[in-house]
N, C-alpha and C positions, 0 to 999 in steps of 0.2 A: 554519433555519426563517425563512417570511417573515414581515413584521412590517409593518404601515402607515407613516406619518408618524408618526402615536400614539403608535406602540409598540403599539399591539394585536398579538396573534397573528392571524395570516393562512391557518396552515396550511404544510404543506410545499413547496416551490418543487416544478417540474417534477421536475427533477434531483434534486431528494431523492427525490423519490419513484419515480423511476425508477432511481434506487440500491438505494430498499428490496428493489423487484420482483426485481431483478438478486441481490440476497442471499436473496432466498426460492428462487429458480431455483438457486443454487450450494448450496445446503442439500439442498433435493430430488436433486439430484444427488451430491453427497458421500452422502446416504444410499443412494441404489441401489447405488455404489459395490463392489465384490467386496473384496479381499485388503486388508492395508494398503500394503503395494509396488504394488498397482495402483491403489488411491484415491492413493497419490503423483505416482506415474509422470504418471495423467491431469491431476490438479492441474498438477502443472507444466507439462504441455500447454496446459491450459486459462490458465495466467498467457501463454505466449509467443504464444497464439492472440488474449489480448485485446490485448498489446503489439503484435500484427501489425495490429488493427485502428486503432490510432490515428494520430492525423494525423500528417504528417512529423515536427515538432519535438517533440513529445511521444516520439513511438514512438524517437527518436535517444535521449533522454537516458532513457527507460524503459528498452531496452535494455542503456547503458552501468549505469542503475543495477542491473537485474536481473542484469547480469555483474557489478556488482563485489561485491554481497550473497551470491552465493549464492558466490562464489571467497574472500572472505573471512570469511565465518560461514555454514562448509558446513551447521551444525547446525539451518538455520534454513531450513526447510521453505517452496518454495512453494505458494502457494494462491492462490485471487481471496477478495476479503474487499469486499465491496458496488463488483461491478463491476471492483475495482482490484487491481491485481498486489498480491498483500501473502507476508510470510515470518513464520511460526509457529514458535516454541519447545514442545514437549508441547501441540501443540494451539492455544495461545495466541496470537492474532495479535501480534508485537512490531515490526513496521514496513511502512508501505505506500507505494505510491508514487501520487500523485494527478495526472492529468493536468489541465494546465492548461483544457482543452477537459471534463472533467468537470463543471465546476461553474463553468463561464465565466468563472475568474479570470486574471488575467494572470501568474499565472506558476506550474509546475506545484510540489506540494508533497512534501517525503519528512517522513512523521510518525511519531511513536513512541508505542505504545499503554505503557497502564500495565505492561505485562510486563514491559518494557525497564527495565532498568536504568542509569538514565540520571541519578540522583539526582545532585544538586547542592548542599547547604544546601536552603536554605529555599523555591528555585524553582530553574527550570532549566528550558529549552525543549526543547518535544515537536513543534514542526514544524518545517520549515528550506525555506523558498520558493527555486526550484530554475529558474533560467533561461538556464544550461547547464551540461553535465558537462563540467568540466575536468578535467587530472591533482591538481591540488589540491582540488577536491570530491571526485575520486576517491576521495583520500585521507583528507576528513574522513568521506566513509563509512564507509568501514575501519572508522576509529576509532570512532566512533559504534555501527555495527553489533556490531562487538566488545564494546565495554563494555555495549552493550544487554543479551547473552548472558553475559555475564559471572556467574559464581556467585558 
């Protein structure tokens, strides 16, 4: 949300708000939807269709991330979740991927909604700024995604 010098509220920036639009449209759509195999099937169309739209550097590491979530926590359903590739456990968004051209930041984000099971003591992080995919990010997905799902 935007904020003055103040600190007043400003209202929604652009981007938020053309986030919101983009989640009332995928809503509208998941409801028309026919079968559950075919509200999947399109879902996951609908995520490699938006990863096809994005700029070079984003859509490189959107893709390696969406190959390595859905290969290592098959359980976790894709969908778009405001705009952005995201993966669902029973419905529940548990992780998204934010392109860095999204929300004009400099570098793109992988974040974990409260589903995930990610607990740590007392804190423990829910985003991980992402400015390429390596074999070693590769790998802390895995892991990440994994424990996310985890019962």
């Amino acid at each position: 949300m935007a904020s003055s010098e103040s600190g007043t509220y400003q209202g929604f920036t652009a981007e938020e708000r053309a986030a919101m639009k983009e989640h009332a449209q995928e809503e509208r759509k998941a409801a028309r939807r026919g079968s559950r195999a075919d509200k999947a099937a399109e879902a996951a169309r609908d995520v490699l269709a938006k990863i096809a739209e994005m700029g070079d550097e984003d859509r490189a590491m959107a893709e390696r991330v969406h190959a390595v979530i859905t290969a290592g926590a098959p359980a976790l359903a894709p969908r778009l979740w405001y705009g952005m590739p995201a993966y669902a456990l029973d419905g529940k968004i548990v992780c998204f991927f934010q392109s860095a051209a999204k929300f004009r930041a400099r570098y793109a984000t992988l974040g974990f909604n409260d589903a995930a099971k990610l607990d740590d003591g007392a804190m423990w992080a829910t985003a991980f700024a992402l400015t390429e995919v390596t074999p070693a990010v590769e790998e802390r997905i895995v892991t990440l995604v994994k424990q996310a799902v985890s019962r």
